[in-house]
C-alpha positions as CSV (number, residue, x, y, z in Angstrom):
1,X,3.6,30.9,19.3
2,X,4.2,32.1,15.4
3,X,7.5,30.1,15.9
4,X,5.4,26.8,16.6
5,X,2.7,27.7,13.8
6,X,5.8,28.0,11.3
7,X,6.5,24.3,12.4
8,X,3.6,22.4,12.2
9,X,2.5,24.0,9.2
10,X,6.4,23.3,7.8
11,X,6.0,19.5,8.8
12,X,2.8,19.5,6.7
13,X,4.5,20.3,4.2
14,X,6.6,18.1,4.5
15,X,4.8,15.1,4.6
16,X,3.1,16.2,1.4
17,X,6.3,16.9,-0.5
18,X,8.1,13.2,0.7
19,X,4.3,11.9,-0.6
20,X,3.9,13.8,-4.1
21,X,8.0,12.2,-4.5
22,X,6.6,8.4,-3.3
23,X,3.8,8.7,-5.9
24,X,6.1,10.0,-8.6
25,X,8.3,7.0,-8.3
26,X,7.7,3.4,-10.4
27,X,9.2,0.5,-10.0
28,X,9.7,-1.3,-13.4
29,X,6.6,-3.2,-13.6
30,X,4.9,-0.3,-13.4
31,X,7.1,1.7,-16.0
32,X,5.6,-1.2,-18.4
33,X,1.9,-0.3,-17.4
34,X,2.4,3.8,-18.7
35,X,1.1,2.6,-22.0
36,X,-1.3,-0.3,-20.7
37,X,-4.7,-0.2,-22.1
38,X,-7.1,-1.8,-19.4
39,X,-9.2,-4.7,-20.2
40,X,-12.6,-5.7,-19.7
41,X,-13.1,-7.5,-16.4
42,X,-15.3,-11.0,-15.7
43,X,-18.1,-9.3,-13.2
44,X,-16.6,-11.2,-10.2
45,X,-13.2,-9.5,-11.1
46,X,-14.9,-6.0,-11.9
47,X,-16.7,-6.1,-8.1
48,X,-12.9,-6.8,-7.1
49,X,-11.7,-3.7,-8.3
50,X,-15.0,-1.7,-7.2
51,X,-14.6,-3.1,-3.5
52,X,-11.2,-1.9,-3.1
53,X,-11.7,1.5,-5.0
54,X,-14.6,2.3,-2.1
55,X,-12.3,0.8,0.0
56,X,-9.5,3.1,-0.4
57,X,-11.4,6.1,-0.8
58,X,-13.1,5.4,2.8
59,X,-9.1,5.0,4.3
60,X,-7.6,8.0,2.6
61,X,-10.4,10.0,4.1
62,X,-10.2,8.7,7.6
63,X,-6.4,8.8,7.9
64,X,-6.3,12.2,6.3
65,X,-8.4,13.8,8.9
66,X,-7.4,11.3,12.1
67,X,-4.0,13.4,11.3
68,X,-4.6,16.3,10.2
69,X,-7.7,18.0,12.1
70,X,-5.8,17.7,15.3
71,X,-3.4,19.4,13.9
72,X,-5.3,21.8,12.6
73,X,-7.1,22.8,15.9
74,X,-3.9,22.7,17.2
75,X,-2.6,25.5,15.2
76,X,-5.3,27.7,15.8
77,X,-5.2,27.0,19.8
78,X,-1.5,28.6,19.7
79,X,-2.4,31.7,18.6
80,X,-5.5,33.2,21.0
81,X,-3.9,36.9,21.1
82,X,-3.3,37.1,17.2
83,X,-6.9,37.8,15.9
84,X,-9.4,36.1,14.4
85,X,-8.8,37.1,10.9
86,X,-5.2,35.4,10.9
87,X,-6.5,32.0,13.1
88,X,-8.9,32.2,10.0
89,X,-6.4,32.3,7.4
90,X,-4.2,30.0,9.3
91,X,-7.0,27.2,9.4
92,X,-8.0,27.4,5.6
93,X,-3.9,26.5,4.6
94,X,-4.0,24.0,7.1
95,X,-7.1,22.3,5.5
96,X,-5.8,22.9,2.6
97,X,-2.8,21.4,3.1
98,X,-4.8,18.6,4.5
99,X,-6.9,17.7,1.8
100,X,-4.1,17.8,-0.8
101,X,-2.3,15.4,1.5
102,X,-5.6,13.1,1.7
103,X,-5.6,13.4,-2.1
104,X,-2.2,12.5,-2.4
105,X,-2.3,9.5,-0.2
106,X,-6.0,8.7,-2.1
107,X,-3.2,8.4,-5.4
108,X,-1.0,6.3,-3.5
109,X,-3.6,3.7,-2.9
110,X,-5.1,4.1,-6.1
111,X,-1.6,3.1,-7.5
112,X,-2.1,-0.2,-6.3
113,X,-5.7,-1.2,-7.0
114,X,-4.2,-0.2,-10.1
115,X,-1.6,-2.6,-10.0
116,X,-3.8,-5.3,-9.1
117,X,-6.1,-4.6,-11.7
118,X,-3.5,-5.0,-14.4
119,X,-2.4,-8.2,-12.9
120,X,-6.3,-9.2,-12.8
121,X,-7.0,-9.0,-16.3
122,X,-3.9,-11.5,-17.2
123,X,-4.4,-14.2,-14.3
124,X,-5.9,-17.6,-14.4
125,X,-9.2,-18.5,-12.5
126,X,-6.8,-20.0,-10.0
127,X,-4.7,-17.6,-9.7
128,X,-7.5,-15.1,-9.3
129,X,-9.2,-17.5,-6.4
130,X,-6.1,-17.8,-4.6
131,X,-6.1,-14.3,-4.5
132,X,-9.3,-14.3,-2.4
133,X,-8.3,-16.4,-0.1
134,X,-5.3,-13.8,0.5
135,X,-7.5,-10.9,0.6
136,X,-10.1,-13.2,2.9
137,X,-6.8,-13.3,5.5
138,X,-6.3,-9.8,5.6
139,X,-8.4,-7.7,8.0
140,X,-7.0,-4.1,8.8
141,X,-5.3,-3.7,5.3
142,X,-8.1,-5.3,3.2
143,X,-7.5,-5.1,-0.8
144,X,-4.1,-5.2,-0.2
145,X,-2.4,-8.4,-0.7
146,X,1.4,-9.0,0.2
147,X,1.8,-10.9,-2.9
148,X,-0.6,-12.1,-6.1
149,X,0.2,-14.9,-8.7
150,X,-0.3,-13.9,-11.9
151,X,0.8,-16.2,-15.0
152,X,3.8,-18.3,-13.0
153,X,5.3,-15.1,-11.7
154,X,4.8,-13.9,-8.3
155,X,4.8,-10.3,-7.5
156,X,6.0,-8.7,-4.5
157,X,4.0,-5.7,-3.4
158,X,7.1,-4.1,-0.8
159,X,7.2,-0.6,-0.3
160,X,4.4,0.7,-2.5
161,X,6.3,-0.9,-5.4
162,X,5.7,-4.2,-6.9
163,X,8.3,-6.8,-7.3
164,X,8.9,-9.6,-9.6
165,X,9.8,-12.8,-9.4
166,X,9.9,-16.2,-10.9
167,X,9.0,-18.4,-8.1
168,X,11.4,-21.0,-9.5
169,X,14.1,-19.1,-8.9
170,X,13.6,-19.0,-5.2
171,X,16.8,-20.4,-3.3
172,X,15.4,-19.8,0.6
173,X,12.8,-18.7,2.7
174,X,12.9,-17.4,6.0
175,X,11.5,-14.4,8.4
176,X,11.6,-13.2,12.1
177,X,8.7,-12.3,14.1
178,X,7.4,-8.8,14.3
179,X,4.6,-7.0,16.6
180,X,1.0,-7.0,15.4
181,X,1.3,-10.7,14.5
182,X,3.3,-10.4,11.6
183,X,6.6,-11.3,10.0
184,X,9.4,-10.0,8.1
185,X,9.7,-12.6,5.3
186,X,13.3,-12.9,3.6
187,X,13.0,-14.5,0.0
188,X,16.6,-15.2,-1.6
189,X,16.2,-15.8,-5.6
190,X,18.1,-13.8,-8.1
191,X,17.9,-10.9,-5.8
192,X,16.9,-11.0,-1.7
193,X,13.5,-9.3,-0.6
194,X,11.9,-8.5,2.3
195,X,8.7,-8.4,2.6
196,X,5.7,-7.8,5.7
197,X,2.6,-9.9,6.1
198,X,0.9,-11.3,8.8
199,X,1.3,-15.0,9.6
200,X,-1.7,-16.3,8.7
201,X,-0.7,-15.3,4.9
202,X,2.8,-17.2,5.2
203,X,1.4,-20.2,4.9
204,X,0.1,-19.5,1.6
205,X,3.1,-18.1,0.2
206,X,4.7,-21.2,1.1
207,X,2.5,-22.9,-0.6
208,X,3.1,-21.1,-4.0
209,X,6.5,-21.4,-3.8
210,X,7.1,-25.1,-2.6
211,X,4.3,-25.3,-5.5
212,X,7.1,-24.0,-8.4
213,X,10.5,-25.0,-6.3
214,X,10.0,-28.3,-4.3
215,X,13.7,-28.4,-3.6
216,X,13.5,-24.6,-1.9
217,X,14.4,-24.3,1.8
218,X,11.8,-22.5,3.5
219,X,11.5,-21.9,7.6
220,X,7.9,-22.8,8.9
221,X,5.9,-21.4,11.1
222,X,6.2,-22.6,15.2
């Protein structure tokens, strides 16, 4: 029974170590925005940025405890015999634990509105209205887009980093089918990426980059 406790409260840890290391970590576009000074926002931009700062709050909060509370109860079910006072104790370090990990993953999110918002105050109206129609295709992962245009450069949003690239650089495009209607894009320029979005976005990357690189080769959709 303690053995098990020792676990789960170990694998909380756990999680919110490898998560305090994922928010430390900056990809170089981001090491460029430690000294950025935001700007002021158009309204329409501003509501942007507001939508997906409630937005995030409301996901950090429901992930957090979809996770962590049956854990929590779980704990506390495997020890009856030890006493209330220590499946007491046991159950405030596990909400504890619970609520740093919902803070940290709130930081993690936030890292990419604030991304975005950087991006926001440089793009073109363009730019900024195709990034609406991007954000109008996404439905489970609203506010975060797969990719934004911002000033000729596209940028890669892939493992809670962000990626640059100059679109005219691009060489070939392809991607395989994954679950959930999705796929796992391939972009060959100066570097390759992969990248995840659902297929209903593709189109519209395609678009961008056949846009700056007529000459690219880029798979369609069946």
């Amino acid at each position: 029974m303690y053995t098990m406790n020792a676990i789960i409260i170990l694998i909380f840890v756990l999680v919110v170590v490898s998560v305090y290391f994922i928010v430390q970590y900056k990809s170089n576009f981001e090491k460029r925005l430690v000294y950025h000074t935001p700007r002021l926002l158009s309204p329409e931009r501003q509501e942007y940025i507001r939508g997906a700062e409630r937005y995030i709050k409301k996901v950090s909060l429901f992930i957090g405890l979809f996770i962590g509370f049956p854990l929590i109860i779980m704990g506390a079910s495997l020890l009856p015999e030890a006493g209330i006072p220590v499946i007491f104790l046991l159950i405030i370090v596990l909400i504890a634990i619970n609520f740093l990990g919902i803070y940290l993953l709130y930081r993690i999110l936030k890292r990419n509105i604030k991304n975005q918002q950087a991006l926001l105050e440089q793009m073109s109206d363009s730019d900024f209205q195709l990034l609406l129609r991007v954000n109008k295709e996404i439905y489970l992962f609203k506010y975060f887009p797969p990719f934004i245009l911002c000033k000729d450069k596209l940028y890669l949003f892939v493992s809670l980093t962000v990626e640059e690239i100059d679109p005219t650089t691009i060489k070939e495009v392809s991607f395989l089918y994954a679950r959930g209607g999705r796929v796992i894009v391939h972009i060959k320029s100066i570097k390759s990426i992969r990248i995840t979005m659902y297929r209903n976005i593709y189109p519209l990357l395609v678009e961008i980059i056949e846009k700056y690189n007529p000459n690219a080769q880029i798979k369609t959709l069946k």
